[in-house]
C-alpha positions in Angstrom: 0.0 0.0 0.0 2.8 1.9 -0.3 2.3 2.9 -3.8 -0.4 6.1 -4.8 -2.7 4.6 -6.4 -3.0 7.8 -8.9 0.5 8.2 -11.2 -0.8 11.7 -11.2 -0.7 12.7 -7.6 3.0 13.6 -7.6 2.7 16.4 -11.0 -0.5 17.6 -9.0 1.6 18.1 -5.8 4.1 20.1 -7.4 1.9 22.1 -9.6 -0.2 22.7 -6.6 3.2 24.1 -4.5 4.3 26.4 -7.5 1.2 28.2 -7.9 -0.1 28.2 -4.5 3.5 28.5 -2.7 2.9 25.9 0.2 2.5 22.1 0.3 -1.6 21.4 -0.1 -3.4 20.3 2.8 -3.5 16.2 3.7 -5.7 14.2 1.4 -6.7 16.3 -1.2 -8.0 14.7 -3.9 -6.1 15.2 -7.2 -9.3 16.7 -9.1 -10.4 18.8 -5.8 -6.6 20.2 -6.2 -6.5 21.2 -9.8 -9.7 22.8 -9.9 -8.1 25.0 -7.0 -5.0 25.4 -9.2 -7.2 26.4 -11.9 -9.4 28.5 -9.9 -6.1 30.0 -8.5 -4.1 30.6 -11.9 -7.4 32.6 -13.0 -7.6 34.7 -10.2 -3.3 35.8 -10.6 -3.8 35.8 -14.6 -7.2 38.3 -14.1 -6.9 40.1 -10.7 -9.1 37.6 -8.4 -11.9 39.0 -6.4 -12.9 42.5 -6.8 -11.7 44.2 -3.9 -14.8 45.2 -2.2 -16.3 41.4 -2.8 -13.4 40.7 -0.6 -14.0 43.0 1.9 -17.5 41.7 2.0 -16.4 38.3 2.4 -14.1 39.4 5.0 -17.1 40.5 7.1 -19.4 37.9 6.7 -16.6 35.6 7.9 -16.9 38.1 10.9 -20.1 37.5 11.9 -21.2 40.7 10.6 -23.5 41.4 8.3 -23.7 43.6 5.0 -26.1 45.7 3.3 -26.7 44.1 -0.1 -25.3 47.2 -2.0 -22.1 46.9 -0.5 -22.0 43.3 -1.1 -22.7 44.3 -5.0 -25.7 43.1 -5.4 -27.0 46.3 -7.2 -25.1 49.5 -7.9 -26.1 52.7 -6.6 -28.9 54.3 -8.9 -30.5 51.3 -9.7 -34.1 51.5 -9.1 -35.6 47.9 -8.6 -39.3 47.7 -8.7 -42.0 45.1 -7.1 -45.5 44.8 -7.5 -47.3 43.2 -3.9 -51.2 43.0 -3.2 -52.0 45.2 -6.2 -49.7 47.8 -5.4 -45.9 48.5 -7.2 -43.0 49.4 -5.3 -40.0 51.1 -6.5 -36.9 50.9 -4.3 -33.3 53.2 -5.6 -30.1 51.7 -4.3 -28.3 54.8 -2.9 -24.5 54.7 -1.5 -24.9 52.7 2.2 -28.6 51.7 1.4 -31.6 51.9 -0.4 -34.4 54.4 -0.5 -38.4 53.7 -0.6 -40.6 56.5 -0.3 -38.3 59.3 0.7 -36.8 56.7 3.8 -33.7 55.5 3.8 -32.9 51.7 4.7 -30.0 49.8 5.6 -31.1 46.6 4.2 -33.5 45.4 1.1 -34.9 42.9 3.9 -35.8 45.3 6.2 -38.2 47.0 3.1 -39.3 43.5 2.2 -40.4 42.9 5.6 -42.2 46.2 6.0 -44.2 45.8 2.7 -45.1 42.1 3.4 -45.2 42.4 7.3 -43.2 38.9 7.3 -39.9 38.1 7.1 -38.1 37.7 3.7 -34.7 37.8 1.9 -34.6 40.8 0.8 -32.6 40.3 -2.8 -35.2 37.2 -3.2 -38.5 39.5 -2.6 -36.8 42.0 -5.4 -36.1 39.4 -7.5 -32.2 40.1 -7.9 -32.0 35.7 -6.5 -32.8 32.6 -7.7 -36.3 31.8 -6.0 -37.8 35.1 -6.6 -41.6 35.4 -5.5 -41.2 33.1 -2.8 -41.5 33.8 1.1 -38.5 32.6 3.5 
């Protein structure tokens, strides 16, 4: 049982330590570690993550939340629009927020709430998610 089973395994291992610059975690499969090679030469050759994506990640790994805009979800000055019980709702992402009706909100599940009066993922209600139109 000495032997790897996979002839591959040893071209992965390097590959993986020349474009990652440290040895790979224990018992990574060899498919598992060239998509992260891949996923890893795509980010160097094309600037990875945006940097404010990262600082959103960053702060969800926190704990904390963030507003939707922030997380770019819509930029500011986009006006998304929802029609509930017979009436239509028009909602403009603003730097920070969003604005409904001359008020100013932190979160787009904070307005889908007050519309609705029940809970709901905001992006979802507005239809900016998969699974738009239904309740969570």
């Amino acid at each position: 049982m000495g032997r790897d089973p996979n002839p591959e395994r040893p071209r992965v291992l390097a590959e993986w330590e020349a474009v990652i610059g440290s040895p790979p975690p224990k018992f990574l499969s060899v498919g598992f570690m060239e998509k992260a090679i891949a996923h890893e030469t795509q980010c160097k050759a094309l600037g990875g993550l945006p940097a404010q994506t990262r600082r959103a990640l960053a702060q969800i790994a926190k704990g904390k939340t963030v507003p939707a805009a922030q997380a770019g979800i819509a930029k500011a000055g986009t006006h998304l629009v929802r029609e509930w019980n017979g009436r239509s709702y028009q909602v403009e992402v603003v730097e920070g927020g969003f604005r409904m009706d001359g008020k100013d909100w932190k979160s787009l599940s904070a307005i889908a709430k007050h519309i609705t009066g029940a809970t709901w993922s905001g992006p979802r209600f507005f239809g900016l998610t998969s699974g738009a139109g239904r309740g969570s």
